[in-house]
N, CA, C and O atoms as a Tripos MOL2 file, in Angstrom:
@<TRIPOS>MOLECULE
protein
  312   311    78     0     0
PROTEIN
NO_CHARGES

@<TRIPOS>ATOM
      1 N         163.6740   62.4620  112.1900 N.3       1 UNK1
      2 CA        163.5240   63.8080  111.6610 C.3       1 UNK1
      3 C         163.5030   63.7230  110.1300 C.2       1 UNK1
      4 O         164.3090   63.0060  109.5380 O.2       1 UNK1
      5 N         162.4950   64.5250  109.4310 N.am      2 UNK2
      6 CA        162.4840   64.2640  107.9660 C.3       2 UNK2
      7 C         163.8630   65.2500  107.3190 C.2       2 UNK2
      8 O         164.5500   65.9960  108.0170 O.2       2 UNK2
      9 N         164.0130   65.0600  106.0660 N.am      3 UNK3
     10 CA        164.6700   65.9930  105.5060 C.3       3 UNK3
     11 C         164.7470   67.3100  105.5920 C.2       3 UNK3
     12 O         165.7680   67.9970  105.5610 O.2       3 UNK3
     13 N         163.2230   67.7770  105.7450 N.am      4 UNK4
     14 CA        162.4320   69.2840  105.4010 C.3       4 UNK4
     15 C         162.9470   69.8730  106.8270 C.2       4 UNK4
     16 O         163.4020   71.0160  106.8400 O.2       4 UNK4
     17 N         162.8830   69.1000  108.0510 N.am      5 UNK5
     18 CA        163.0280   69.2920  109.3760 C.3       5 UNK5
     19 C         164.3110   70.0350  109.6350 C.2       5 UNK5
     20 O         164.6810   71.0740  110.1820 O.2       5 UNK5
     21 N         165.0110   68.6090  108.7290 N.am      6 UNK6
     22 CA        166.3900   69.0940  109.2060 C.3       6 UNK6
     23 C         166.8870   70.1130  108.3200 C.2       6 UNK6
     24 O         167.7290   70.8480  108.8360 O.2       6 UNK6
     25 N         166.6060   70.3340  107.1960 N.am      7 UNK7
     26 CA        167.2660   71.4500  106.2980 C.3       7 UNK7
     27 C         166.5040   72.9670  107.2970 C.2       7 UNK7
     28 O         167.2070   73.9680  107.4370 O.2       7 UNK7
     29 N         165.3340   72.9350  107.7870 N.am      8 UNK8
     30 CA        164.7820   74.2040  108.2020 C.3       8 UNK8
     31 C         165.7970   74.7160  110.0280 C.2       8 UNK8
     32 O         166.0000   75.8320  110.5060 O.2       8 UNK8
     33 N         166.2260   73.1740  110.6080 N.am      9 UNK9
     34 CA        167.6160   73.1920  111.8090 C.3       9 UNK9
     35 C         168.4020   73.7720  111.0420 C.2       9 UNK9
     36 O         168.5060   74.9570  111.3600 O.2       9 UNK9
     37 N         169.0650   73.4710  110.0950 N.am     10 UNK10
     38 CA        170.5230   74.0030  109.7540 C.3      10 UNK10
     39 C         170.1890   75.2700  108.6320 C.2      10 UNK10
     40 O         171.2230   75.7880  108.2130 O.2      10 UNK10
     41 N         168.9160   75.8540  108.0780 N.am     11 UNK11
     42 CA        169.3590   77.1960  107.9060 C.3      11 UNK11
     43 C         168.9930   78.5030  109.0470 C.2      11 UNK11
     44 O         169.1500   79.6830  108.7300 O.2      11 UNK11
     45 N         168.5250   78.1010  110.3040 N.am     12 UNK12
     46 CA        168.5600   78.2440  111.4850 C.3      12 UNK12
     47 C         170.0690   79.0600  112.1410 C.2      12 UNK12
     48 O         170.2930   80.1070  112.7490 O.2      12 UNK12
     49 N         170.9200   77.8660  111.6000 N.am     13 UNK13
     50 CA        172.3140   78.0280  112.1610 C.3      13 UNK13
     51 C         173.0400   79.5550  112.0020 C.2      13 UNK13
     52 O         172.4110   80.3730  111.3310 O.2      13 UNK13
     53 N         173.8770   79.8260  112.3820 N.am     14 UNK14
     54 CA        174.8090   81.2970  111.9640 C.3      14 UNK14
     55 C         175.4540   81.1330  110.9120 C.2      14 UNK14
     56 O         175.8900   80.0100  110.6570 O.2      14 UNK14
     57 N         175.6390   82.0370  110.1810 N.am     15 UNK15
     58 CA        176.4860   81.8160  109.3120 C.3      15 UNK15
     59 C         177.6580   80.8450  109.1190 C.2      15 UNK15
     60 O         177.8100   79.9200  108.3200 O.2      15 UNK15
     61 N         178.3530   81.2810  109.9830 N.am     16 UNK16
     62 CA        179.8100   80.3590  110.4000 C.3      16 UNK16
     63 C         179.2710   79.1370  110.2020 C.2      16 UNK16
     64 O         179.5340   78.4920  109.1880 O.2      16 UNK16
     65 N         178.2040   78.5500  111.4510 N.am     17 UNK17
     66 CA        178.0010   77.3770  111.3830 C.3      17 UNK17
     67 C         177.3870   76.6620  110.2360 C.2      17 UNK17
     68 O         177.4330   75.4450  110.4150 O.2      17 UNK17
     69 N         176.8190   77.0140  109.1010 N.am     18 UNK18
     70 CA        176.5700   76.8540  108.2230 C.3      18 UNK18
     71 C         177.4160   76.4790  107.0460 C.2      18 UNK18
     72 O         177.1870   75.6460  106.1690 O.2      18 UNK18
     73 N         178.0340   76.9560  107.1480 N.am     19 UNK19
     74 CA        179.3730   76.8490  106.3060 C.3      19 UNK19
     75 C         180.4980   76.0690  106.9320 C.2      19 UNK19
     76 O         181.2270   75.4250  106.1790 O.2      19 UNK19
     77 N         180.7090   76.0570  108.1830 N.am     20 UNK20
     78 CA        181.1590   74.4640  108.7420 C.3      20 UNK20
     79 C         180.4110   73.6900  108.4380 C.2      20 UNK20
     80 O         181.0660   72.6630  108.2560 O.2      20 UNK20
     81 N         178.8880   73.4050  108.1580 N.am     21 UNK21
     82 CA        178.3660   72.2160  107.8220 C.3      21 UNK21
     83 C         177.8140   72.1000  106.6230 C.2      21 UNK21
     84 O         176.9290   71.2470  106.7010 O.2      21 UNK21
     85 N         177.9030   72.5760  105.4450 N.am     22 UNK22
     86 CA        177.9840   72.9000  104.2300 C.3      22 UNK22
     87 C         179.9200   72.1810  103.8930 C.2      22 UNK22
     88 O         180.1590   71.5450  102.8660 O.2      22 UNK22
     89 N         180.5480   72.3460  104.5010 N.am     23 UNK23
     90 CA        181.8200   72.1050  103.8740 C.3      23 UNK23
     91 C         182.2970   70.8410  104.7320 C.2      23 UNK23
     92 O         183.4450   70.5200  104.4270 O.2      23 UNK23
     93 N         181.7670   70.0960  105.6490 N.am     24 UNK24
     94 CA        181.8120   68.7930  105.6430 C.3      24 UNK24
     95 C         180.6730   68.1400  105.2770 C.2      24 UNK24
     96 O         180.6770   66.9100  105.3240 O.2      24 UNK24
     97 N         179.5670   68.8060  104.8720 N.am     25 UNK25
     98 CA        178.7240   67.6390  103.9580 C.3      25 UNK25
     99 C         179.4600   67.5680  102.8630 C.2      25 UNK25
    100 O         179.8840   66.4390  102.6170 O.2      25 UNK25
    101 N         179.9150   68.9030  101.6970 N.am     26 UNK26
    102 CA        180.6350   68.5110  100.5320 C.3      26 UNK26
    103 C         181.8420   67.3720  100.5880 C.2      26 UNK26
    104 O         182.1860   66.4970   99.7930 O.2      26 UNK26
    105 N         182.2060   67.6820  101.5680 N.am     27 UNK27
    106 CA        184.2260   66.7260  102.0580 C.3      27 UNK27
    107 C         183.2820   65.2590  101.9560 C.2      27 UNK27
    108 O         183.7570   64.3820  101.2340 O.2      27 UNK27
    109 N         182.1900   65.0210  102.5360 N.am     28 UNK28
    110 CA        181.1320   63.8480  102.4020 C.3      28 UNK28
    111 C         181.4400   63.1050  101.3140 C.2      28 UNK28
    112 O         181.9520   61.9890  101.2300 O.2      28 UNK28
    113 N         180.9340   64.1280  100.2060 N.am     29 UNK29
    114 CA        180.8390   63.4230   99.2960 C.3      29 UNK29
    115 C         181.6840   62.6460   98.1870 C.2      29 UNK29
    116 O         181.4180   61.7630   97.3710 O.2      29 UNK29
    117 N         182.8220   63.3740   98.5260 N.am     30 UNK30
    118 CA        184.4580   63.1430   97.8320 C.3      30 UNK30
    119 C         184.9630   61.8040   98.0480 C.2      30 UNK30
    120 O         184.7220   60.9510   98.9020 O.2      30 UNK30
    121 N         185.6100   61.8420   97.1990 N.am     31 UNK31
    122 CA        186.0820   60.0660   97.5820 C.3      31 UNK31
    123 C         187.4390   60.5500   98.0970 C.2      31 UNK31
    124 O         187.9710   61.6340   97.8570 O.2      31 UNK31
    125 N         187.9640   59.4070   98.9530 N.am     32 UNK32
    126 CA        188.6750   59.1730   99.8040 C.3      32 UNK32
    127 C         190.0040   59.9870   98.6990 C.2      32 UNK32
    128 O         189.7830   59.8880   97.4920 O.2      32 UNK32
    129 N         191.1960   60.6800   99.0920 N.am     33 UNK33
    130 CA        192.3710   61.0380   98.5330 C.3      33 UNK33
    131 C         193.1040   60.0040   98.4740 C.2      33 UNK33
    132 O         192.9650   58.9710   99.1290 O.2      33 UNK33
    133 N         194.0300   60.2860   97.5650 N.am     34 UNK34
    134 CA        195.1700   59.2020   97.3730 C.3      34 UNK34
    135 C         196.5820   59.6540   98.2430 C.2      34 UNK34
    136 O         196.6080   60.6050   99.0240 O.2      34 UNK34
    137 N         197.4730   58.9740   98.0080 N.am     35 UNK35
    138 CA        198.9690   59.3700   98.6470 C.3      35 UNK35
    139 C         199.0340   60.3760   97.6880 C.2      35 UNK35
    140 O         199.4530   61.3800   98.2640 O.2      35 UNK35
    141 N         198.7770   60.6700   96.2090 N.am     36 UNK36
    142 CA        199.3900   61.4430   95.2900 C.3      36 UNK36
    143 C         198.3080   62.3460   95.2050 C.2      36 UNK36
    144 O         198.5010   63.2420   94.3840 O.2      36 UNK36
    145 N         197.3910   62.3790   95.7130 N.am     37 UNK37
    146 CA        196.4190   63.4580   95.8870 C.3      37 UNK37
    147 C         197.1310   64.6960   96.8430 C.2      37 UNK37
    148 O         197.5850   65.8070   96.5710 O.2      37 UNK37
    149 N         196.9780   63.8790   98.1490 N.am     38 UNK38
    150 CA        197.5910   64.7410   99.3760 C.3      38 UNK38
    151 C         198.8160   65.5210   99.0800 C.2      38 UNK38
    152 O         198.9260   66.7420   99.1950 O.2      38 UNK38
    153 N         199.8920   64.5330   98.6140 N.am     39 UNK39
    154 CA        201.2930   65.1140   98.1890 C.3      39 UNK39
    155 C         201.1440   66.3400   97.0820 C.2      39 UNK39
    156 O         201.7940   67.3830   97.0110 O.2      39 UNK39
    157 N         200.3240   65.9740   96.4460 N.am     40 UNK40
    158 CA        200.4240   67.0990   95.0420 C.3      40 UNK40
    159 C         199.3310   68.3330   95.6440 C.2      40 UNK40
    160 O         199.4110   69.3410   94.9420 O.2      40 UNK40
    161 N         198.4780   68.4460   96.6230 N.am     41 UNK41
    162 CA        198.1830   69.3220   97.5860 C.3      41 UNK41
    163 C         199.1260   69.9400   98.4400 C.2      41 UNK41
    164 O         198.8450   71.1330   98.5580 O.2      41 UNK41
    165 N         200.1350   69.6130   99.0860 N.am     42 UNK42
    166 CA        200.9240   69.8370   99.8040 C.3      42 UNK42
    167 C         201.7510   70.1120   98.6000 C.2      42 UNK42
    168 O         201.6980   71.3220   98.8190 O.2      42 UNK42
    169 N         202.0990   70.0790   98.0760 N.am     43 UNK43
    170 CA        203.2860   70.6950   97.0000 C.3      43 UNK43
    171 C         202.7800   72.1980   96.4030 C.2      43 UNK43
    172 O         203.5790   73.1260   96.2750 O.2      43 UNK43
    173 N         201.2570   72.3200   96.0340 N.am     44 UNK44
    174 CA        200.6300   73.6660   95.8090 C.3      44 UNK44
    175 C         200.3280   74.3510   96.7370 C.2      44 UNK44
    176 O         200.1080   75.5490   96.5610 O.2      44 UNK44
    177 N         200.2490   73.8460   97.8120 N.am     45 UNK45
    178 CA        200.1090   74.6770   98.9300 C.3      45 UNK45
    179 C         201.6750   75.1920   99.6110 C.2      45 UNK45
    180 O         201.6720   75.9880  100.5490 O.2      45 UNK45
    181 N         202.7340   74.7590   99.1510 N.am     46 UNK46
    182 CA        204.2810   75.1430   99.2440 C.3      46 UNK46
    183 C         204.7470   76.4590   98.1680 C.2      46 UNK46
    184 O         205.2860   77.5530   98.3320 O.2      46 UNK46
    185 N         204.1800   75.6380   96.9210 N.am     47 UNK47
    186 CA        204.3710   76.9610   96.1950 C.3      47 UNK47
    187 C         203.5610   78.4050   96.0330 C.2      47 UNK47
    188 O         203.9680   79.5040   95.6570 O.2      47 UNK47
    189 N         202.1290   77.9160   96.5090 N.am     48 UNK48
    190 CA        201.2440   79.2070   96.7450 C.3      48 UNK48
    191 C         201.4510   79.8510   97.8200 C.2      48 UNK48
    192 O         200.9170   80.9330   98.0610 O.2      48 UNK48
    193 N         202.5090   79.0660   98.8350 N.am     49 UNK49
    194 CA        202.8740   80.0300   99.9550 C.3      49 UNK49
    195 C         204.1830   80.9130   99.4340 C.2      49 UNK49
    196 O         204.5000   82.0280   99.8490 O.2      49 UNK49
    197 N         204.7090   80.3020   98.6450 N.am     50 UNK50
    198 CA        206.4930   80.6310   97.7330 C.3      50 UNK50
    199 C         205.9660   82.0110   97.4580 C.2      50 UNK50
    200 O         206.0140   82.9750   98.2220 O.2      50 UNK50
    201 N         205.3240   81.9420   95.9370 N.am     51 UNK51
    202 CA        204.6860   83.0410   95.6510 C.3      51 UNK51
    203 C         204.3830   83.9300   96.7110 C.2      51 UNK51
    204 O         204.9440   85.0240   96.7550 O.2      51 UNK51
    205 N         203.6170   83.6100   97.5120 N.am     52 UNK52
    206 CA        202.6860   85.1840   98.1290 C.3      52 UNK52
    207 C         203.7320   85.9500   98.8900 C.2      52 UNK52
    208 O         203.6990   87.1710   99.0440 O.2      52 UNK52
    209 N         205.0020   84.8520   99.5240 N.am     53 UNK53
    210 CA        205.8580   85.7730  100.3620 C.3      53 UNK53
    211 C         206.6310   86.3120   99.0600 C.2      53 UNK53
    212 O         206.8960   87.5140   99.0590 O.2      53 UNK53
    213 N         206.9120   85.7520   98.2560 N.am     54 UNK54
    214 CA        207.9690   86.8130   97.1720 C.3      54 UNK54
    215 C         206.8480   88.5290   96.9640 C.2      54 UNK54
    216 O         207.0220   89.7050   97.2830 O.2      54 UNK54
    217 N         205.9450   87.8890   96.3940 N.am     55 UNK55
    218 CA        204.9730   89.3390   96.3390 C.3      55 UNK55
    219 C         204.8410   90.3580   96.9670 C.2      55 UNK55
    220 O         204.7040   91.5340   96.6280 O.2      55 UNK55
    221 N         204.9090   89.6490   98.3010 N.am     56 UNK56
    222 CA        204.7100   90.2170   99.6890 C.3      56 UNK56
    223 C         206.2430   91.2220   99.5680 C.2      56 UNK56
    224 O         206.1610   92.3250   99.0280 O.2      56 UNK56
    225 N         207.1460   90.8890   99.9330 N.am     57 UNK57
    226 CA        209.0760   91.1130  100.0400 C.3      57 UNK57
    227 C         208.6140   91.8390   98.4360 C.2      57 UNK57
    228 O         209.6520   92.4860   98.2960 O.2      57 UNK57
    229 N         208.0980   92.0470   97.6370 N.am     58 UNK58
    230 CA        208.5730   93.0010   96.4120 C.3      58 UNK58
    231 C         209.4720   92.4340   95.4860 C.2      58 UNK58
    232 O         210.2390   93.0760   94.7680 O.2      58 UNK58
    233 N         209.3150   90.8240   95.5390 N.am     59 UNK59
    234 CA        210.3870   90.1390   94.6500 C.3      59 UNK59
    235 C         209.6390   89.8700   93.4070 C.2      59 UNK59
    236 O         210.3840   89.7920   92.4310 O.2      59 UNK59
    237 N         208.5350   89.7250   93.1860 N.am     60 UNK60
    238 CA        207.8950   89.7170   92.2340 C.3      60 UNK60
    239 C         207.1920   90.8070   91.0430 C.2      60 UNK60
    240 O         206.6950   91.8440   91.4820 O.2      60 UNK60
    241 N         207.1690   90.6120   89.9040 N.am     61 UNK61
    242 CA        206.3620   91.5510   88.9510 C.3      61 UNK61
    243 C         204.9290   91.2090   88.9690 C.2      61 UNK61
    244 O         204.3800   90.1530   89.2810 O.2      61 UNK61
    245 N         204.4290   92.3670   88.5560 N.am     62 UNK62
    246 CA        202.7510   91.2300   88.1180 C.3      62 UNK62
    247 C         202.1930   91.9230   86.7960 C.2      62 UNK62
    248 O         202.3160   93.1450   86.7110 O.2      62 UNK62
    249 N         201.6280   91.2660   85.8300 N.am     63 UNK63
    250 CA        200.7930   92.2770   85.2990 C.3      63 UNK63
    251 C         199.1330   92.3490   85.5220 C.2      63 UNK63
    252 O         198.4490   91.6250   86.2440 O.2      63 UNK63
    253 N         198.6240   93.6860   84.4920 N.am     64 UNK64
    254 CA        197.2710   93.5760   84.5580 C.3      64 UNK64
    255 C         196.3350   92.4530   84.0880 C.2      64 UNK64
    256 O         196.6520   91.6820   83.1820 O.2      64 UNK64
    257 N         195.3920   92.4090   84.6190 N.am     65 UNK65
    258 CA        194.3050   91.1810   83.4250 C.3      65 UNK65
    259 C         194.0420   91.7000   82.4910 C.2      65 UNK65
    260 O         193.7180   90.7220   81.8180 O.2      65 UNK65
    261 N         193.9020   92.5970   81.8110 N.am     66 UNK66
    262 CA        193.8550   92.8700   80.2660 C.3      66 UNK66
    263 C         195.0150   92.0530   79.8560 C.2      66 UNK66
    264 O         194.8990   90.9790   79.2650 O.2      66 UNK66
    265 N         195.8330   92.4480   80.0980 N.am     67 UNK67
    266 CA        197.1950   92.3910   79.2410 C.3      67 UNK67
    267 C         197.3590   90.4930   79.6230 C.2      67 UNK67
    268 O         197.7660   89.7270   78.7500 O.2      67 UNK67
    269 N         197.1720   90.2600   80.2930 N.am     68 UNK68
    270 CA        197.4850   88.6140   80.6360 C.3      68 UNK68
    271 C         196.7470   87.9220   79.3760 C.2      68 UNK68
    272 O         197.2000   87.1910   78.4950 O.2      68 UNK68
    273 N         194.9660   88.6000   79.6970 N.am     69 UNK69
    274 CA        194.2630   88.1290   78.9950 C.3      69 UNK69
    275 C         194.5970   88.0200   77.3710 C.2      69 UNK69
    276 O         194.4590   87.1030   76.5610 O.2      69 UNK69
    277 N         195.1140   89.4190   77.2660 N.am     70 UNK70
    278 CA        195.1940   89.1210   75.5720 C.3      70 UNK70
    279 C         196.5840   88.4350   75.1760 C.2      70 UNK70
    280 O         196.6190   87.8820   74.0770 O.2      70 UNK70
    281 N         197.3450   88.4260   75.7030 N.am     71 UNK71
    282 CA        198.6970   87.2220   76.0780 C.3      71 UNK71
    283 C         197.9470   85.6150   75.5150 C.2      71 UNK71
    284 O         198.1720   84.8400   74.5850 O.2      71 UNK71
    285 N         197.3040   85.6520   76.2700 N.am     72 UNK72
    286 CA        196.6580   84.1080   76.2860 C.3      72 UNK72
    287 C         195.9900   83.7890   74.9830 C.2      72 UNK72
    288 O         196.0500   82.7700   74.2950 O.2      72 UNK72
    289 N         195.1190   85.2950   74.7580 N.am     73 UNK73
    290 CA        194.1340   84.9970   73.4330 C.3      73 UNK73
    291 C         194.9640   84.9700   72.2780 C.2      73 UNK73
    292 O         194.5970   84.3260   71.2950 O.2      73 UNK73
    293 N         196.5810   85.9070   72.2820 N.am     74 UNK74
    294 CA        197.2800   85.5980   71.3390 C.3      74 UNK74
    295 C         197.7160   84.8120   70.7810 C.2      74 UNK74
    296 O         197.9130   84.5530   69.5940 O.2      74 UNK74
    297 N         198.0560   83.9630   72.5950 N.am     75 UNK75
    298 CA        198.7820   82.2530   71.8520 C.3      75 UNK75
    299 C         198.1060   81.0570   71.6110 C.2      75 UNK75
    300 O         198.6250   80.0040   71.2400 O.2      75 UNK75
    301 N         196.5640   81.3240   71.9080 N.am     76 UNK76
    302 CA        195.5070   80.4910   71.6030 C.3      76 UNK76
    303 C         195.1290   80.6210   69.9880 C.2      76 UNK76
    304 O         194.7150   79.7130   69.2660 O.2      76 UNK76
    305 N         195.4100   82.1130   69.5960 N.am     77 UNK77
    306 CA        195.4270   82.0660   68.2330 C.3      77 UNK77
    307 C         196.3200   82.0260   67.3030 C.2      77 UNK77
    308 O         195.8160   81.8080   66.2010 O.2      77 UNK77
    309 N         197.3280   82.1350   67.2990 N.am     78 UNK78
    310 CA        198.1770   82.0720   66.7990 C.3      78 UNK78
    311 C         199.4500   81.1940   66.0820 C.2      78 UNK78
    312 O         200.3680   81.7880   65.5160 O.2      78 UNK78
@<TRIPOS>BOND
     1     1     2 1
     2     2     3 1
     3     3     4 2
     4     3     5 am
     5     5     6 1
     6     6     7 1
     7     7     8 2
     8     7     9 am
     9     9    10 1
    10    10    11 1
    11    11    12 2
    12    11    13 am
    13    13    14 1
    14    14    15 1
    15    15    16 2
    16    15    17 am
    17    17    18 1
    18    18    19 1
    19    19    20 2
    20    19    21 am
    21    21    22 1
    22    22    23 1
    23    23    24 2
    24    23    25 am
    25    25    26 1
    26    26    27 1
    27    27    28 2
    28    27    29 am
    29    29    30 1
    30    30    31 1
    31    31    32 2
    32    31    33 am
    33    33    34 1
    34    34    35 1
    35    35    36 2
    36    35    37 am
    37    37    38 1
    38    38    39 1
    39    39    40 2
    40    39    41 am
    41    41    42 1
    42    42    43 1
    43    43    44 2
    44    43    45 am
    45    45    46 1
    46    46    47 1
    47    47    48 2
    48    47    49 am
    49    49    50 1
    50    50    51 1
    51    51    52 2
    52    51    53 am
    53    53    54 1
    54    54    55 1
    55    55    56 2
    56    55    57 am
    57    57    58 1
    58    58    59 1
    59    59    60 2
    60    59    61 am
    61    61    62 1
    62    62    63 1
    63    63    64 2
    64    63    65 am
    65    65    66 1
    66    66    67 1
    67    67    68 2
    68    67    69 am
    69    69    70 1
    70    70    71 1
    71    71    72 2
    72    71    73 am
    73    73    74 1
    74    74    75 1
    75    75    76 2
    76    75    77 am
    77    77    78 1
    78    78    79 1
    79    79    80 2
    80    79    81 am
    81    81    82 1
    82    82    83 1
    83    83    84 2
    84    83    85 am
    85    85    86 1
    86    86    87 1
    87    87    88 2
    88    87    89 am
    89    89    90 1
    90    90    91 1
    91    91    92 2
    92    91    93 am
    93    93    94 1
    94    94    95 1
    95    95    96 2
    96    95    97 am
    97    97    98 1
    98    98    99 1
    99    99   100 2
   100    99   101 am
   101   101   102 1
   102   102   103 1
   103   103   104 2
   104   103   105 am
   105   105   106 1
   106   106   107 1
   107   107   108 2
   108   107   109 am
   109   109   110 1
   110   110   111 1
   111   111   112 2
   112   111   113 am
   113   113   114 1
   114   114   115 1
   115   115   116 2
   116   115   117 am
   117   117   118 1
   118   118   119 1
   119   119   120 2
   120   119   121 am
   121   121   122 1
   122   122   123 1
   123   123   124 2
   124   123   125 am
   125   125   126 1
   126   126   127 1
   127   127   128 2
   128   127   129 am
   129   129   130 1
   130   130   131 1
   131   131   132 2
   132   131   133 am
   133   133   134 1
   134   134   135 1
   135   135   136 2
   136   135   137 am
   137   137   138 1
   138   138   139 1
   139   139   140 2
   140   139   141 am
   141   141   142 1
   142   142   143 1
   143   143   144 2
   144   143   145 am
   145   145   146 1
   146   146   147 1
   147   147   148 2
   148   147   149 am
   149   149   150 1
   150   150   151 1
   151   151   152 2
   152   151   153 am
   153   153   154 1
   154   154   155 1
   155   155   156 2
   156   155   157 am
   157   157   158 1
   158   158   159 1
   159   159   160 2
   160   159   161 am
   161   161   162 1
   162   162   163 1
   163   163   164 2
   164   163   165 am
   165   165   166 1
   166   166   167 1
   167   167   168 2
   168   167   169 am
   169   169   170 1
   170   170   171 1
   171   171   172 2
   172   171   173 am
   173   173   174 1
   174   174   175 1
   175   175   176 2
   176   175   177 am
   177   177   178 1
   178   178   179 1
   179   179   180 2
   180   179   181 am
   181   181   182 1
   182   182   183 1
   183   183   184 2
   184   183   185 am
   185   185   186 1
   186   186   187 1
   187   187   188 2
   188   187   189 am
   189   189   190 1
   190   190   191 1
   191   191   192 2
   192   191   193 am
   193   193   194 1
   194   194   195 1
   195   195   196 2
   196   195   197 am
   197   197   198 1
   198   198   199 1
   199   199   200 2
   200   199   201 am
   201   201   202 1
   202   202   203 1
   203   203   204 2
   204   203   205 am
   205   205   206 1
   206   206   207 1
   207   207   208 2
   208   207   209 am
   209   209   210 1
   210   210   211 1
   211   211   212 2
   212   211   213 am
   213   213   214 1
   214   214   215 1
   215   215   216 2
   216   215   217 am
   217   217   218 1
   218   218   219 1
   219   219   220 2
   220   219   221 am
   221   221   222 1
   222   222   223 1
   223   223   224 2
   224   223   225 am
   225   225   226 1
   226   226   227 1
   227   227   228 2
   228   227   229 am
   229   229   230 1
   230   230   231 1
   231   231   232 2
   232   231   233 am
   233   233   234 1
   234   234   235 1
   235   235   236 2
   236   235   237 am
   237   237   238 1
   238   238   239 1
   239   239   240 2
   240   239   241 am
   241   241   242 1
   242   242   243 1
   243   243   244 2
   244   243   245 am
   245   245   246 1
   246   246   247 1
   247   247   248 2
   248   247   249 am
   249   249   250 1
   250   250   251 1
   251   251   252 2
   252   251   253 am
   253   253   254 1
   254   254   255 1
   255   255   256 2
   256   255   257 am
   257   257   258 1
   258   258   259 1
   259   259   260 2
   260   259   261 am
   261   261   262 1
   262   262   263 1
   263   263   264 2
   264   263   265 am
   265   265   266 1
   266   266   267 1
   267   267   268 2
   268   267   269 am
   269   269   270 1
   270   270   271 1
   271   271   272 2
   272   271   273 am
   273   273   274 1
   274   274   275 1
   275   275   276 2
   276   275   277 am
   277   277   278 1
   278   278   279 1
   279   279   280 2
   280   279   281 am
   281   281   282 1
   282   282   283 1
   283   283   284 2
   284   283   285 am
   285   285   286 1
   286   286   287 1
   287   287   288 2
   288   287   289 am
   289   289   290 1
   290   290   291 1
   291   291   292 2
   292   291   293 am
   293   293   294 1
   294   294   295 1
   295   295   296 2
   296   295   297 am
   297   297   298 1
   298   298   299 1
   299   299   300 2
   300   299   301 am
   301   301   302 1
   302   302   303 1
   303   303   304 2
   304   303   305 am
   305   305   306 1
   306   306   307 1
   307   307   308 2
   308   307   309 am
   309   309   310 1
   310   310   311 1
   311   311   312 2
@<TRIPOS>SUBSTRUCTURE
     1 UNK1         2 RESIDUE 1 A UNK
     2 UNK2         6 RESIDUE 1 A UNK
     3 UNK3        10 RESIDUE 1 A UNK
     4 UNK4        14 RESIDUE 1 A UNK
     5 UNK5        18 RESIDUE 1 A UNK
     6 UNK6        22 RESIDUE 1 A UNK
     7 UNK7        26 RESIDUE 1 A UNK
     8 UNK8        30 RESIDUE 1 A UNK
     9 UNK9        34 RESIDUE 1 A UNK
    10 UNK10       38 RESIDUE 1 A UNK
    11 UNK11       42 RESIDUE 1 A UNK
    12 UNK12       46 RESIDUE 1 A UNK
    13 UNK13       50 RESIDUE 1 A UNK
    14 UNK14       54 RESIDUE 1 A UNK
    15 UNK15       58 RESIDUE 1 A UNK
    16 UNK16       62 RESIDUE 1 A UNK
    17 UNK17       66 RESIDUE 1 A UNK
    18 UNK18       70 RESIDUE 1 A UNK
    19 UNK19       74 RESIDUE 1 A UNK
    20 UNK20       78 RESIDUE 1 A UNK
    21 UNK21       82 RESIDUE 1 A UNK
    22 UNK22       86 RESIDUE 1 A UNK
    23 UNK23       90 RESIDUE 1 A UNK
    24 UNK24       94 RESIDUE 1 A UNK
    25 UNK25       98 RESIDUE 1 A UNK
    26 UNK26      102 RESIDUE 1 A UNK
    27 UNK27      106 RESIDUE 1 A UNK
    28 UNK28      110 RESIDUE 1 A UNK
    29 UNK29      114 RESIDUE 1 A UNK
    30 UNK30      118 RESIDUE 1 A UNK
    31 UNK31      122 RESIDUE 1 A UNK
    32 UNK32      126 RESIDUE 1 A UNK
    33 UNK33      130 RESIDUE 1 A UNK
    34 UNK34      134 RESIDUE 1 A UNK
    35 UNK35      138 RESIDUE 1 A UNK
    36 UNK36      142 RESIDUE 1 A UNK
    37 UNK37      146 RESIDUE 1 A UNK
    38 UNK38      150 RESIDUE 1 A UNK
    39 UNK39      154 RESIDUE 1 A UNK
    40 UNK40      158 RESIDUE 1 A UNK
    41 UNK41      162 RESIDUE 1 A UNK
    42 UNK42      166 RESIDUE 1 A UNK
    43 UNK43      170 RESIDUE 1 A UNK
    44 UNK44      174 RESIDUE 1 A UNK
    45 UNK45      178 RESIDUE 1 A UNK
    46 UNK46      182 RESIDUE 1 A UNK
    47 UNK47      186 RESIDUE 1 A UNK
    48 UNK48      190 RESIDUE 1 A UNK
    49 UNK49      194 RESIDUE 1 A UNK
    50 UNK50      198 RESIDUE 1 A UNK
    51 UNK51      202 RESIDUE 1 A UNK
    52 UNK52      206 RESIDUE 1 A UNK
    53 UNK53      210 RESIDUE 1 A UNK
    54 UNK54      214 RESIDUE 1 A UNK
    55 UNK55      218 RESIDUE 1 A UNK
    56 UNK56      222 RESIDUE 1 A UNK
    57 UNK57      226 RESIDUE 1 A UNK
    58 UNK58      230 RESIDUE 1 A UNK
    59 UNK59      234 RESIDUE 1 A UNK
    60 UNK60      238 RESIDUE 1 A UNK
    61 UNK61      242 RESIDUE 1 A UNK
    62 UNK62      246 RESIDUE 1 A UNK
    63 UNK63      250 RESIDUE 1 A UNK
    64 UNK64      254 RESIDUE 1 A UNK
    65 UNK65      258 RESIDUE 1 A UNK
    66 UNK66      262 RESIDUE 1 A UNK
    67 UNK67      266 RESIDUE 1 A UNK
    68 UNK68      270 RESIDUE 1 A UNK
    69 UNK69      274 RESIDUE 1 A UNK
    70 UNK70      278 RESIDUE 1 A UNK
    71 UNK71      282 RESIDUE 1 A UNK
    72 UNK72      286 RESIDUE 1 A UNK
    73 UNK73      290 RESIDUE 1 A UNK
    74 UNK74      294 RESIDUE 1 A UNK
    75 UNK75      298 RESIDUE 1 A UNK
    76 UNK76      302 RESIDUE 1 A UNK
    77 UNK77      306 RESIDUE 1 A UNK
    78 UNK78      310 RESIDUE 1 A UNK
């Protein structure tokens, strides 16, 4: 099957399936993870779960993106 063949099979596919095979061709191309890859994945994925339940429970503040934004531009200039 040529290239042209197969790209015209897979935009064919459903959505879903498309994007299952769109996101293991990309995983394709990645090089293999390390021990300190995985671990430091699993450590952001601990604290991005930390966060969302505090947010969630009302334990958290947040502000707006204006105000973050010019936070940032302040201490970039300053």
């Amino acid at each position: 099957m040529t290239s042209e063949g197969l790209r015209r099979e897979a935009l064919a596919l459903s959505e879903v399936e498309r994007a299952d095979l769109a996101a293991e061709l990309l995983v394709s191309l990645e090089e293999p993870e390390s021990a300190d890859d995985v671990r430091a994945r699993s450590e952001w994925s601990a604290e991005i779960e930390r966060r969302a339940r505090r947010v969630i429970a009302g334990g958290a503040s947040s502000q707006s993106w204006p105000a973050v934004r010019q936070r940032v531009a302040d201490s970039l200039n300053g």
